[in-house]
C-alpha positions as CSV (number, residue, x, y, z in Angstrom):
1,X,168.0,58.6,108.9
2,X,167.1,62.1,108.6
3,X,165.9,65.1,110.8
4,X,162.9,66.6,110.3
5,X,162.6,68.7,106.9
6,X,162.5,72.0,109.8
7,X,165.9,71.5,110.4
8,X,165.5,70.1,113.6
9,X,167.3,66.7,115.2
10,X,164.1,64.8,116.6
11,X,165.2,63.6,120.3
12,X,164.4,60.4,122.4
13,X,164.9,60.4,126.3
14,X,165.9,57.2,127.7
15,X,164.7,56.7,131.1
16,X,162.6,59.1,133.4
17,X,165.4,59.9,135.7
18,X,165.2,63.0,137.9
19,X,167.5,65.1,135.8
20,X,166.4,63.8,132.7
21,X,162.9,65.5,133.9
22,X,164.0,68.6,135.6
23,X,166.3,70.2,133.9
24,X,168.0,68.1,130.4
25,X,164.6,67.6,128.8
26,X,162.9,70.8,129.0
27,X,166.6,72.4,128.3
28,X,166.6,70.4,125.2
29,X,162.9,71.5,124.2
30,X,164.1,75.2,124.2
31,X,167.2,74.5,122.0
32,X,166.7,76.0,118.3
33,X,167.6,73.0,116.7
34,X,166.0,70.2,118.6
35,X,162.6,68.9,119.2
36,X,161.4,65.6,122.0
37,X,159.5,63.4,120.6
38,X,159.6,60.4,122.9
39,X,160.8,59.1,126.3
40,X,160.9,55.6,127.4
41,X,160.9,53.8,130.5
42,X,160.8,49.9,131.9
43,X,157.6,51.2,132.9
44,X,155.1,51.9,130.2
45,X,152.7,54.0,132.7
46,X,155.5,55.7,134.3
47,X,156.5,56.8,130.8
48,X,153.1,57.6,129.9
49,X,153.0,60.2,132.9
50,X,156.5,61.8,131.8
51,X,155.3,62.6,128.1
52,X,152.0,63.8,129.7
53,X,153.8,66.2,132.0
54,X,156.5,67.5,129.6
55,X,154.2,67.9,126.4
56,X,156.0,64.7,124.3
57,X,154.5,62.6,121.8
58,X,155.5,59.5,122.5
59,X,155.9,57.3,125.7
60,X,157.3,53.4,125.3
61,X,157.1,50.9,127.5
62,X,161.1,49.9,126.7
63,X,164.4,51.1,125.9
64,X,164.3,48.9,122.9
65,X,161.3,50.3,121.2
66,X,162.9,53.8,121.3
67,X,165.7,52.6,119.8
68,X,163.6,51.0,117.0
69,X,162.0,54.5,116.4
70,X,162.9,55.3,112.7
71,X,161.7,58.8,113.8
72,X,164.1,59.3,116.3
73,X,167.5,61.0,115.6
74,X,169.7,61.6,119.4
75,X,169.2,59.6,122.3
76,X,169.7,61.3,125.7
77,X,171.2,58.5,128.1
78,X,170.5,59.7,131.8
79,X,170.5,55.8,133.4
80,X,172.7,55.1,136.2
81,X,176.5,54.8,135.5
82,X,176.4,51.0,135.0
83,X,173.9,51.5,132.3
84,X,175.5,54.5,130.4
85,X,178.0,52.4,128.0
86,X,175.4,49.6,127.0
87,X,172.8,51.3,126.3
88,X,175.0,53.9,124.6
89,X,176.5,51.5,122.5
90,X,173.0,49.9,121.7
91,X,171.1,53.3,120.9
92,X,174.7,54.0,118.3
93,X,173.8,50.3,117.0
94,X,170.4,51.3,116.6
95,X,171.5,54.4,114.5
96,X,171.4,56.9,117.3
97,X,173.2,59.9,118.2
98,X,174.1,59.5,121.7
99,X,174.3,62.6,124.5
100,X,175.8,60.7,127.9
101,X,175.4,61.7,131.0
102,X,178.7,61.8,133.2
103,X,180.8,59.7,134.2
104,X,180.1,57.5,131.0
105,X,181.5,54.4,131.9
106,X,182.2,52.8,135.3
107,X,186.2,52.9,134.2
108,X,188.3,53.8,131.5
109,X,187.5,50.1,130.4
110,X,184.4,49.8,130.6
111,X,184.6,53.1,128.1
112,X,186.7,51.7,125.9
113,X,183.4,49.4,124.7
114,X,181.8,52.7,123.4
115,X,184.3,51.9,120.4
116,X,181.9,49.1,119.0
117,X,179.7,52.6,118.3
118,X,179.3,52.8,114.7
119,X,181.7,55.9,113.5
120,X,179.7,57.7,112.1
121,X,177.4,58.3,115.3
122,X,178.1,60.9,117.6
123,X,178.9,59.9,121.5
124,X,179.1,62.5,123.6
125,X,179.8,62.6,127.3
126,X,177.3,65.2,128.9
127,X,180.0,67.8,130.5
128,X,177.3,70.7,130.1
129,X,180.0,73.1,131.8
130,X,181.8,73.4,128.7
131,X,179.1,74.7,126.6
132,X,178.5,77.7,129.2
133,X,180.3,81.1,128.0
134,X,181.6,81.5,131.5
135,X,183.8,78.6,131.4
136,X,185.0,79.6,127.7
137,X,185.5,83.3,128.5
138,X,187.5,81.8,131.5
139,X,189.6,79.9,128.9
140,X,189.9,82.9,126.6
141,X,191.4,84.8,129.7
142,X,193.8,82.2,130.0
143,X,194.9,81.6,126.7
144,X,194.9,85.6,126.5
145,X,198.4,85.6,129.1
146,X,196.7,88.0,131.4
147,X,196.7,85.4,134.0
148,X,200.4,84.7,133.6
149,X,201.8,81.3,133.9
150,X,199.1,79.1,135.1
151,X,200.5,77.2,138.2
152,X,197.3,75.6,139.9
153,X,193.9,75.0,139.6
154,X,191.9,75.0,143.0
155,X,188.2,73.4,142.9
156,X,185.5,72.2,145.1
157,X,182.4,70.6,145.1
158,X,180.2,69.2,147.2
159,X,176.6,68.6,148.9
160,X,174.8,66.3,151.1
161,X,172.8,63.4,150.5
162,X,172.9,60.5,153.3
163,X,169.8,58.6,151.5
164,X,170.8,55.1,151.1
165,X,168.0,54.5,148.4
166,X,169.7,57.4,145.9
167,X,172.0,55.9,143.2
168,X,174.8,58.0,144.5
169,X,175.2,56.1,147.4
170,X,175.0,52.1,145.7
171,X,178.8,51.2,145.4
172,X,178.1,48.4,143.2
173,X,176.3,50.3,140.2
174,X,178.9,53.4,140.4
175,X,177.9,56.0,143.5
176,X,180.4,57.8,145.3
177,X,181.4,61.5,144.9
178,X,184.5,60.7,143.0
179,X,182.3,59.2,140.1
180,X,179.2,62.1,140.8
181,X,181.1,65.2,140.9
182,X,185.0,64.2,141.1
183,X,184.6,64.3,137.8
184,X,183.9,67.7,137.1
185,X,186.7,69.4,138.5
186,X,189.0,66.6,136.2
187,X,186.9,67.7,133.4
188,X,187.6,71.4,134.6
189,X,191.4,71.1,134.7
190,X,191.9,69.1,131.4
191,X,189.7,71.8,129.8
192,X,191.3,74.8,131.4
193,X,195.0,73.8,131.2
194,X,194.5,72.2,127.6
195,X,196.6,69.2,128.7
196,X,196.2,65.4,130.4
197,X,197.4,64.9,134.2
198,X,200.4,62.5,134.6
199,X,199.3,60.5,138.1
200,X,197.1,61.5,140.9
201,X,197.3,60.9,144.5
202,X,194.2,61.0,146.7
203,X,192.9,61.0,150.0
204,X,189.6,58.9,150.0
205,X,187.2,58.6,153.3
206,X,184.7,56.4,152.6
207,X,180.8,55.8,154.2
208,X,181.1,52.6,156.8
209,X,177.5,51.2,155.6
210,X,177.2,52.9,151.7
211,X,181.0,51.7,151.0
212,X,181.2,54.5,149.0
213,X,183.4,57.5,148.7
214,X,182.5,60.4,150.6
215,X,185.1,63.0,151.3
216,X,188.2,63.1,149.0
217,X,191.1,65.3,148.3
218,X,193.0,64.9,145.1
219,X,195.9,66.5,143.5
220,X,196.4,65.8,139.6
221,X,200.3,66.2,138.3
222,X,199.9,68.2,135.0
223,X,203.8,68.5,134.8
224,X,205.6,71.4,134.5
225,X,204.9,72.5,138.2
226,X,200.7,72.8,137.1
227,X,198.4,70.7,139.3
228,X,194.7,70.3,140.0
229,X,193.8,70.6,143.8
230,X,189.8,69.5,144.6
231,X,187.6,68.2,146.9
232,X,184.7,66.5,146.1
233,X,182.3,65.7,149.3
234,X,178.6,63.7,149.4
235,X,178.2,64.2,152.9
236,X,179.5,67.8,153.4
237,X,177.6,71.3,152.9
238,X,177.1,72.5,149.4
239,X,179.6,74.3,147.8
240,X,181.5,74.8,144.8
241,X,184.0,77.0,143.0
242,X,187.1,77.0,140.8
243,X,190.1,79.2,140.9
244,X,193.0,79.5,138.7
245,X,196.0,80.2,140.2
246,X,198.4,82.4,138.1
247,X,201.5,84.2,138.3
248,X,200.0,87.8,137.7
249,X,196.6,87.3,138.7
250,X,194.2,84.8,140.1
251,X,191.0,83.6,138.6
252,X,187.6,82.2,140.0
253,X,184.4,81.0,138.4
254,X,181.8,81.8,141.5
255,X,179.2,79.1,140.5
256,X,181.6,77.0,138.1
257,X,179.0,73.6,137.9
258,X,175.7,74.4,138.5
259,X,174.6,77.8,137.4
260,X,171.3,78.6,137.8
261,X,169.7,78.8,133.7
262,X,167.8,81.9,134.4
263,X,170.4,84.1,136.4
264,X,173.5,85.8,135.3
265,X,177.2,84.1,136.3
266,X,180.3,86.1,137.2
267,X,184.2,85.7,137.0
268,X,186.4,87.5,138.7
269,X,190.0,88.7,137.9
270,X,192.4,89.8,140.9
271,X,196.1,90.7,140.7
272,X,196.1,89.8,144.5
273,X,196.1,93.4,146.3
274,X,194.2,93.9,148.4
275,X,193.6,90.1,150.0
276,X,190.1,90.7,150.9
277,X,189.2,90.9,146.5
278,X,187.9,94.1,146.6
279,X,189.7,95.7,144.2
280,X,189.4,92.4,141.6
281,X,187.7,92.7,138.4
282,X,184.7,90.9,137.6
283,X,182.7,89.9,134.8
284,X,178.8,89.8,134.6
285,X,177.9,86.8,131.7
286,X,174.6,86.7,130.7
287,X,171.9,84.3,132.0
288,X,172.5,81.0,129.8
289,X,171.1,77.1,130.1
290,X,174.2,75.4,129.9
291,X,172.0,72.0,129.3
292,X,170.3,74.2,126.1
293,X,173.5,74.9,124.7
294,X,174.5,71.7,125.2
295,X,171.7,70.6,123.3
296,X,172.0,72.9,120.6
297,X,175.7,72.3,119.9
298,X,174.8,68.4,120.0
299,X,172.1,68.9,117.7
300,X,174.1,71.6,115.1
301,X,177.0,68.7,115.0
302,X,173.7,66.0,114.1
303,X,173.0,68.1,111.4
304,X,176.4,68.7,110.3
305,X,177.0,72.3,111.2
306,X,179.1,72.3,113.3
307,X,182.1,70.6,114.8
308,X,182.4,68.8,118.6
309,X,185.8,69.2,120.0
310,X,184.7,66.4,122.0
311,X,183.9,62.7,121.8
312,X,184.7,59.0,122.8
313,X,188.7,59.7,123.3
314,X,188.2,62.5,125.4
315,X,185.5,60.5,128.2
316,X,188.2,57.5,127.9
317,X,190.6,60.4,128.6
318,X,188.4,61.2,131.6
319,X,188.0,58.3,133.1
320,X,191.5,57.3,133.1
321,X,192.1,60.0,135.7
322,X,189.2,58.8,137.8
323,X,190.7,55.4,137.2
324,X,193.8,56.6,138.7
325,X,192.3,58.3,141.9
326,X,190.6,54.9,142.7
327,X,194.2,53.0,142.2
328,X,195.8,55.8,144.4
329,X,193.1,55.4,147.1
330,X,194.0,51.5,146.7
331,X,198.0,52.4,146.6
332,X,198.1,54.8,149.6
333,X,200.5,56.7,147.2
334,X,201.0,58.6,143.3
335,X,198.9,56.4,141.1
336,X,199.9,57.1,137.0
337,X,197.4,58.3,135.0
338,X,196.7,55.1,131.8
């Protein structure tokens, strides 16, 4: 299988899902390297009405058909988190490049099945964050010593959403805030401290009629005196940031997870006098999709030029440490990280 003699990987969208449709697929249709030129649904019309609206070729009627598509290079797997590893591992069958949305399994488990993926297709979980420059100037600041010694990473996250028909709230196909957005602020840690969390412990409050996970606070154990401290809420007002803690200076990605595409995104430096951050330093980043650059890497690394640092270790990785919140929750105490 081939991309198209323009150099570009030829994408197919699996599934009409929300973000799929408002942000991911259009992002992808502005990457360099990358063209749509199918979705598919269990609904043929509903299909129909999504390639209408975003200006793609073809619509199917079944996940099965797209992955039949000889034309078809990358699939992008948006599904619900039950759905993400067999699907995955039946687009890879297929011959497809796969692009994940997060978490990508259920548990650590459940991932370990994406190893039946043929190895020379690409799985990728879809942590967009790490394409955006602001988290990898924030790693360049670290890595540069100006921060110090890192000691702790602080993060939060969290929104509301009390609507019992939204995926995020169905217990028994993978809702809850842990799986939704606990995961980013894991992803965030492992990423900025360049190292895996020992155990976790975690305080877990959980909806009386969803039975999911609503509020949580969780420390990750990175040894050596480092930890990850986060929140993650479903039922609280939105919010989000990320500071890193060091022993010269402190610093914090204002919008760390969801920065808008088409504004600019800041970091800010503070040697911690005054309190009140007026004096910290901060850094203006250009407006950037992270979801195109996503795209485009995935699509440079289809083609062969270039290199993911990522892949089917590093979501395993991942969700051993969600794996290990949920056995703390269960534990009341330290749970080890697998």
């Amino acid at each position: 299988m081939m991309a198209n003699t323009d150099g570009k990987v030829r994408w197919g969208i699996l599934s009409t899902a929300n973000i799929g449709m408002s942000k991911v697929t259009p992002a992808i249709m502005k990457a360099p390297h990358a063209e749509v030129v199918a979705i598919a649904s269990r609904d043929l019309a509903r299909a129909r009405t999504a390639a209408d609206q975003l200006g793609i070729a073809k619509a199917f009627g079944s996940y099965e058909e797209l992955f039949a598509d000889p034309d078809i290079d990358a699939i992008y797997n948006p599904l619900p988190n039950h759905l993400h590893v067999p699907m995955t591992v039946a687009a890879a069958r297929a011959g497809k490049h796969v692009l994940c949305e997060k978490p990508i399994a259920l548990d650590a488990a459940d991932a370990e099945a994406l190893r039946q993926c043929p190895p020379d297709r690409l799985i990728l979980e879809a942590f967009m964050v790490r394409f955006h420059p602001q988290w990898q100037r924030a790693r360049d600041i670290i890595r540069s010593g100006e921060l110090g010694q890192i000691n702790a990473i602080n993060a939060v996250f969290s929104y509301f959403n009390d609507d019992p028909a939204n995926v995020r709230n169905m217990a028994d196909i993978g809702g809850g805030g842990i799986m939704d957005i606990g995961c980013y602020p894991i992803a965030a840690a492992r990423f900025l401290f360049e190292a895996e969390p020992r155990r976790v412990v975690a305080l877990v409050d959980r909806d009386p009629t969803f039975k999911t996970d609503r509020h949580a606070s969780v420390i990750a154990d990175f040894g050596q005196g480092k930890a990850l401290n986060f929140i993650c809420s479903t039922q609280s007002a939105g919010h989000q940031r990320v500071q890193v803690l060091g022993s010269k200076a402190k610093l914090e990605i204002i919008i760390p997870f969801n920065a808008p595409a088409d504004e600019r995104s800041a970091i800010t430096i503070d040697v911690g006098g005054p309190f009140d951050g007026s004096l910290a330093r901060r850094e203006i980043l250009p407006a950037c999709d992270q979801y195109t650059e996503q795209a485009e890497a995935f699509s440079l690394a289809v083609l062969g030029n270039k290199t993911l640092p990522w892949g089917i270790d590093d979501a395993i990785a991942n969700m051993r440490v969600l794996d290990a919140v949920v056995a703390s929750e269960k534990a009341g105490g330290w749970a080890e990280v697998g």
